[in-house]
C-alpha positions, 0 to 999 in steps of 0.5 A: 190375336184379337178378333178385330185384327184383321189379317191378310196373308198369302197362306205360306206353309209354316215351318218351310222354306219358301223362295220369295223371289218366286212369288211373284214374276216380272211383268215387262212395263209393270210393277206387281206386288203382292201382299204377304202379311197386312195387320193394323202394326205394318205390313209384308209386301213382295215386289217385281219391278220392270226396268224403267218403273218407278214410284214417285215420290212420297212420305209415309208416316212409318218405318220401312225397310226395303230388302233387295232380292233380286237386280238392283235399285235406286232409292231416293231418300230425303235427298240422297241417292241410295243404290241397293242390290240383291241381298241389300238391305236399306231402311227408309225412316218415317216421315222422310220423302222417298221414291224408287227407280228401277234402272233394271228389274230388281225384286224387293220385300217391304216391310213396313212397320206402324207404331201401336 
């Protein structure tokens, strides 16, 4: 690792088994994430989306891929409607405008990765 490489990470103990869902909790009217990993090549983020929350819509220039822990969510991905559940996993490709709608509360990991 270079000395530049800035990293944020939540110090999960290595070689063990960690329940990701537990992490973070559900907070009625909110959304609360938590990042996990944030280096310059992407980023590991856990989120606990109430019902009703929802991200607007909006365009990154890098890949993410979206991986449902827990309940269900609708992606909107360019145009199309996605719903995922727990143990799904959907890719939304970069430069393509997308937005997330909790209809219930669902829990999902982000990983978003930069091209270097």
């Amino acid at each position: 690792m270079k000395t530049n490489d800035k990293i944020e990470t939540l110090n999960l103990p290595p070689a063990e088994t960690i329940e990701l869902g537990g992490i973070v909790s559900y907070q009625d009217d909110s959304i609360v994430s938590r990042t996990l990993i944030k280096k310059k090549s992407g980023t590991i983020t856990l989120f606990a989306f109430g019902a009703g929350q929802s991200l607007s819509e909006h365009t990154v220039p890098y890949h993410a891929f979206v991986q449902v822990l827990d309940g269900e969510v609708e992606l909107v991905i360019g145009s199309k409607s996605v719903l995922a559940k727990a143990g799904q996993t959907v890719v939304m490709p970069a430069g393509v405008p997308h937005s997330v709608h909790a209809k219930n509360r669902f829990k999902m990991l982000l990983t978003m990765i930069r091209q270097v």
